[in-house]
Steps between C-alpha positions, in 0.01 A plus 500: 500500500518823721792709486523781741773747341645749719658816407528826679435725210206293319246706540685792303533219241107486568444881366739455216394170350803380496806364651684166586237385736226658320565315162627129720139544675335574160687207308455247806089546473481501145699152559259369783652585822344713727734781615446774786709796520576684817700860524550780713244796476779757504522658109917433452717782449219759619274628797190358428295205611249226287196466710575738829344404785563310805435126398725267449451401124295584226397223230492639156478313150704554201306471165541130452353468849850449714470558852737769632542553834610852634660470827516785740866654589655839643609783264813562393740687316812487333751211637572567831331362794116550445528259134677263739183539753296466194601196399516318863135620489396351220692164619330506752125554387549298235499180753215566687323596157592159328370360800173687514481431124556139555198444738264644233616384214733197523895468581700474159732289336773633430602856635715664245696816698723791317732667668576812401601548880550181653231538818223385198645154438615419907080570579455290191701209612352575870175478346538147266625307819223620669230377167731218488545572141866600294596818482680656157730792582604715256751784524579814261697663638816336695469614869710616675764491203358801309537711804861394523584567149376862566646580768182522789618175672894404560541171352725338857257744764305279757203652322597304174555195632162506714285557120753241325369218713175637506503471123661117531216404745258672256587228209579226736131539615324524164420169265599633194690844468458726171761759405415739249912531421621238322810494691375407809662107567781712463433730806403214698813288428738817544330524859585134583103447550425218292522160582824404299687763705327375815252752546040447509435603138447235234566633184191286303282649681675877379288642160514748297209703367606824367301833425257490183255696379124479357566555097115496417493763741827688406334523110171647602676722693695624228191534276256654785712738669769695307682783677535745215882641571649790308877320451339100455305634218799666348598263203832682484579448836738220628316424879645277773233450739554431876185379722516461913590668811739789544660425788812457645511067403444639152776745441342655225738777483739271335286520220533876490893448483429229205348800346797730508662231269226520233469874490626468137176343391264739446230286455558309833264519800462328824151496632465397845132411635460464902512698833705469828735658743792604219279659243534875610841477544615311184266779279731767627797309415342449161514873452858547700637226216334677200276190432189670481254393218735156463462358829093526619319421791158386420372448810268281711254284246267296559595100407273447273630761219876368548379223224465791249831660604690225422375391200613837390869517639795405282674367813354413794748551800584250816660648752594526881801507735680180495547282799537162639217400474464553112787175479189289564269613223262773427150516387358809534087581394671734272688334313217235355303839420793527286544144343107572434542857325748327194707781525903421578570456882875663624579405880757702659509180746742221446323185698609143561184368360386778249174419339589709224865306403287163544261597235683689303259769531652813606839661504700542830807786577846435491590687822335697782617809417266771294742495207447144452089535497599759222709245315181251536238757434702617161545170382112469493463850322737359270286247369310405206123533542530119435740390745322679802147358404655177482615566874150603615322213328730236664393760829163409433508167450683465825232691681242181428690298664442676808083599480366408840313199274827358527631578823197404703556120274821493688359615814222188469753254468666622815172425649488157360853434664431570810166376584435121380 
């Protein structure tokens, strides 16, 4: 069976050996099926370009001998309108591609598109009524209600209600629909778009396949590349370790006021590994506060070392802003690096469908206020050497139930449903 998968950013995914695409397209050969991968050409989150040039697409092969299919699209940068460009480019291109690629090698099967914008599944749904074949969307990030919970987009604005029925016609169009958020049935019935309520959705054909992560791949990493750190290799220091983006979604600095709450443990660090548009700022706020040498910005690092960073935390930290959209689940690539490390996993986020309550394999605050990440954080210090490594075993044990072995088995028998 051929299964074109479509994701903006797979070719990034390409370059890093690994990802959620990367690891489903990996699984589904090693399983029998055929799977071609198309992305944009445009490296995420920079300036440069794979393969610059003025064609169309470039086919390159990932080690197991996937075809991945870079797709030409404008430059852009940061969020404003060139990404938007960027993405209506790659849209674009990426029909006329699947339908150049079709006439040399054969139309697919199934065509399997990821929105991380929205544009990628509508050309994927364009482009399995045109194969006559289904069309699996799948959407991780909830569009346009993540705008609206920060603020860009006003929730009652024409504007709003133009990319809310976008997004309704996006699922109504698609055979199956995958949400990476377990919540999502939720979403749809609070809209009034399922069929019960008398909307286009039907809710059997709603599934959830969260996040995951490659643990064979997570332990060599650990073993083959270890970031040697001054504080991590401290065995008298007490580190809570934060991975991701500093941005303005993340709030980090509430994390630097957790810190003025623990200034009575000497031994306490936070160690905070990642880059973006805050970082500057919050390291001179780090000095205003009289945090310096407890609160540490590591900076950018290269994914494949954060397997070694984690192993060596005594906490490993979730945390972002809050919003809205957080009632419907979260799932973040973080957070199984986490489960993986068998270290003790604190979230700052209180969720409707928390993974970590579920499994009983992480602790969660009892507020959203810095003092009570303190509270949380203390009551972990507090503990026996045996009662936190019984925490990050169950953490561990957890994160096998989400290795992309796994989640591409659920992803098959989504395939089985809807083509008989």
């Amino acid at each position: 069976m051929k299964i074109w998968i479509m994701n903006h950013y797979a070719i990034d995914h390409l370059y890093e050996k690994g990802g959620r695409h990367y690891w489903i397209a990996e699984n589904l050969k090693k399983d029998g099926y055929a799977p071609v991968v198309f992305g944009c050409n445009e490296k995420h989150n920079s300036n440069g370009m794979y393969y610059p040039s003025e064609k169309l697409a470039h086919i390159v092969y990932s080690k197991s001998k996937i075809p991945f299919v870079a797709i030409k699209s404008t430059p852009y940068e940061g969020n404003g309108l060139s990404r938007i460009k960027n993405m209506l480019g790659f849209a674009k291109n990426l029909i006329k591609v699947a339908k150049i690629y079709n006439a040399k090698y054969g139309k697919p099967d199934v065509i399997y598109a990821s929105s991380v914008h929205p544009f990628t599944v509508f050309a994927g749904e364009k482009l399995a009524r045109y194969f006559g074949v289904p069309c699996v969307g799948e959407v991780r990030d909830l569009w346009p209600e993540t705008l609206v919970a920060y603020g860009s987009v006003k929730r009652n604005s024409i504007f709003a209600k133009i990319l809310y029925w976008g997004e309704k016609l996006m699922y109504k169009r698609a055979d199956a629909m995958i949400f990476t958020m377990e919540g999502a049935p939720d979403y749809i019935k609070e809209h009034r778009w399922d069929k019960k309520s008398g909307g286009p959705i039907d809710l059997n054909h709603v599934y959830h396949i969260c996040n995951g992560i490659d643990i064979e791949q997570f332990d060599k990493n650990a073993e083959e590349y270890i970031l040697p750190d001054e504080e991590l290799d401290d065995s008298g220091l007490f580190c809570a370790v934060y991975t991701g983006a500093i941005k303005r979604a993340n709030n980090v600095g509430l994390l630097l006021d957790t810190a003025e709450y623990l200034k009575d443990i000497d031994n306490f660090r936070i160690l905070i590994w990642g880059e973006g548009n805050e970082v500057e700022d919050l390291k001179k706020r780090v000095v205003d506060m009289g945090l310096s040498g407890r609160v540490i910005f590591k900076g950018f690092v290269d994914k494949k070392y954060i397997a070694s960073i984690v192993k060596r935390a005594d906490i490993c930290l979730m945390h972002w802003e809050r919003t809205s959209v957080n009632n419907y689940g979260y799932d973040y690539n973080k957070l199984f690096d986490y489960l993986a490390s068998g270290k003790v996993v604190f979230s700052t986020i209180q969720s409707g469908h928390s993974l970590l309550i579920k499994k009983n394999c992480g602790i969660e605050t009892d507020g959203r206020k810095p003092e009570n990440f303190a509270d949380g954080i203390r009551k972990i210090y507090n503990m026996s050497e045996k009662e936190r490594f019984e925490w990050g075993e169950r953490a561990r044990k957890a994160a096998f139930d989400y290795d992309f072995k796994v989640l591409t088995g659920k992803f098959e028998k989504i395939l089985e449903e809807i083509i008989k």
